[in-house]
N, C-alpha and C positions, 0 to 999 in steps of 0.2 A: 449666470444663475445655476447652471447643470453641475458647475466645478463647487459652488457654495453647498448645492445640498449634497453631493459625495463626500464632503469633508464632513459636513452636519451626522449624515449616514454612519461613516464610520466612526467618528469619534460618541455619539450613541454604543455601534456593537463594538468598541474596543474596551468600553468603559462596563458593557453589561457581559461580552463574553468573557475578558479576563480577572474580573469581579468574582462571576461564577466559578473558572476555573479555580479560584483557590480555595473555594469551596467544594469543587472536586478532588482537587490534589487532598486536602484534609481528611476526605472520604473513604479516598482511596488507602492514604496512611493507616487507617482505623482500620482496612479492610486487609490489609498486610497481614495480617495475624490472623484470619477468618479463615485462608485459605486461596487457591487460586481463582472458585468460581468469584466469590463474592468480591475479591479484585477485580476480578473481567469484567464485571457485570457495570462497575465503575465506569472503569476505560469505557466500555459500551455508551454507557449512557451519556458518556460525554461527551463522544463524538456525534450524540445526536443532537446533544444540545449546542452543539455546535453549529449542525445542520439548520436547525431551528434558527438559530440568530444571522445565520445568512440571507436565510431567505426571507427572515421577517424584518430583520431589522437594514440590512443591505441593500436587499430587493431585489436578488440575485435569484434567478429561477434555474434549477438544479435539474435536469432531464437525464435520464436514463435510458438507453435505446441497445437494445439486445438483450439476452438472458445471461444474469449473470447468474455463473458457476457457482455450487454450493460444496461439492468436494472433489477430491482425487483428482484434482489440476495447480498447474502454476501458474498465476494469474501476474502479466508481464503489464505493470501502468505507465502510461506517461507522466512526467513529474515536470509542471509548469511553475506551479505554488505549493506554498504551504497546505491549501486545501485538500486536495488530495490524501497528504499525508496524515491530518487530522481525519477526514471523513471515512480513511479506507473502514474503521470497525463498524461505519455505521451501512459502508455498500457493501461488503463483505459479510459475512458472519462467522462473528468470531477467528479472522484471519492471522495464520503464522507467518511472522514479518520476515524474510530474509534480510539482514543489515548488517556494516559494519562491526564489527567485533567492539573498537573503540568504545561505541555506544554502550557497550554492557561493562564498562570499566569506570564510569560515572558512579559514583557513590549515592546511594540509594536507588538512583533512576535504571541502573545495570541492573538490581535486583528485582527492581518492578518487572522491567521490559523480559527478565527471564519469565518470571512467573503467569505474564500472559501470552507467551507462546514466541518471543522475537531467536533468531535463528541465527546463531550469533557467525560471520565468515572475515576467518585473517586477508589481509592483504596479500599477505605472502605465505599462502599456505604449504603447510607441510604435509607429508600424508599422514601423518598420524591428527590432525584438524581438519583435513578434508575429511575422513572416515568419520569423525565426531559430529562435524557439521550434518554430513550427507544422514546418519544414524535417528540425531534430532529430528530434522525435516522430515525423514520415513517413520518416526514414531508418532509425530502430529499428525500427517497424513494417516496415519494407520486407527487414528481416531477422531477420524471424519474434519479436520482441518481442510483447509485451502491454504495456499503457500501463494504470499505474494512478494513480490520486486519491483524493485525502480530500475530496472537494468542500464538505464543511462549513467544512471551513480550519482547522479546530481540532479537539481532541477534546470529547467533550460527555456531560454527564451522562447515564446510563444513562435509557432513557425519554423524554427530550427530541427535540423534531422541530425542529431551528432551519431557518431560510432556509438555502435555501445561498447560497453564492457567488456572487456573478455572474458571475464568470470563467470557472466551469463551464458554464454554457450557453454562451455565448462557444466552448471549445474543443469540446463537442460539436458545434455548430452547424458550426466551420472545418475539423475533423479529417476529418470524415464517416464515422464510424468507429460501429459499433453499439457500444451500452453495456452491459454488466453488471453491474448494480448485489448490491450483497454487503452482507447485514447482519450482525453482530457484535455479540454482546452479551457482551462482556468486562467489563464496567465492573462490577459485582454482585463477584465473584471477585479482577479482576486489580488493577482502578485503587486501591488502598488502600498504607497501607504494610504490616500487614500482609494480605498472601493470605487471599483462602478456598476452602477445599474444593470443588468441584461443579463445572458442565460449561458450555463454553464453546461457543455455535453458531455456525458458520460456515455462513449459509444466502446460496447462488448464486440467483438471481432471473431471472426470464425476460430472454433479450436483449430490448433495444430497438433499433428500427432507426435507422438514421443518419441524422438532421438533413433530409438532402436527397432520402431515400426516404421518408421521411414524409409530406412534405412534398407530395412526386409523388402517394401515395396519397391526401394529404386533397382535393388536386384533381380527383383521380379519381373519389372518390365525391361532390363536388361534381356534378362533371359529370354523373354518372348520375344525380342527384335532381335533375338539372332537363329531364330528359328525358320 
């Protein structure tokens, strides 16, 4: 009976969330030409209607436990599911996405993802696209953004601890920006086709400090043990 109403569940919010979305995506088209806020405002709303059909129509209860950042951090997530990805504009405000480059190479959708703030990074960067990238990132941040990442680079099965990326040390180290790292355990619930019932944590994690004040304090207390 529990396997009958999952599939009942989702094929409801598959049929009312992707419905809606194309009535955002049209929104959003119309809103191309308005400007960047009234794009965002789009994006925004979408990922809350998002949110809304998770929990209403799935039955998924969404918890948030710590304080999440509102600027001048790089907020580091875990990436189980899809959900995440969608939900980050609606746990965020207003977040600049650090992503693949490729993504802004999609015809239309690279222009979207420019115009709300995504931060576009080569695979194989050069310095002349490291200095672009890093420039971006400090110009969002320099107007009150938050800078988020998936540093794993991929989503990953629930329970799994992969390496991360090297890139991400890389951007904490040049950013010099303290981190936030955010766990997420959507994958049990969301990553399926069909949904399951039960509750989804969003747990915020102690700052860490930036790259180059660490760095100061590990010499610091160098210095005082050899005293």
């Amino acid at each position: 009976m529990g396997r009958i109403a999952d599939v009942l569940r989702s094929l409801v919010f598959y049929a009312v969330f992707y419905g809606g979305t194309v009535l955002y995506v049209l929104a959003a088209l119309a809103a191309l030409g308005l400007g960047r806020e009234a794009f965002a405002a789009v994006v925004d709303g979408w990922s809350r209607f998002h949110r809304a059909c998770v929990t209403a129509l799935l039955g998924i209860r969404v918890v948030v436990e710590g304080d999440v950042p509102r600027e001048g951090v790089l907020v580091a997530l875990k990436h189980e599911s899809f959900f995440e990805a969608i939900d980050l504009p609606n746990l965020l405000e207003r977040p600049a996405i650090i992503a693949k480059a490729e993504l802004l190479h999609i015809p239309l959708w690279g222009r979207a993802a420019g115009l709300y703030g995504v931060v576009p990074v080569e695979r194989d960067q050069g310095a002349r696209a490291l200095r672009g990238m890093l420039a971006a990132a400090r110009g969002l941040v320099a107007h009150g953004r938050v800078l988020a990442i998936f540093p794993e680079g991929t989503r990953v099965p629930h329970g799994c601890r992969p390496a991360l990326q090297a890139g991400f040390a890389g951007h904490y180290k040049l950013l010099g920006l303290p981190v936030v790292p955010v766990a997420v355990d959507s994958g049990p619930c969301y990553h399926r086709r069909w949904k399951r019932r039960g509750t989804i944590t969003i747990r915020v994690g102690e700052t860490i400090p930036p790259a180059c004040r660490a760095r100061r304090s590990r010499r610091g207390l160098r210095g005082r043990s050899t005293r």
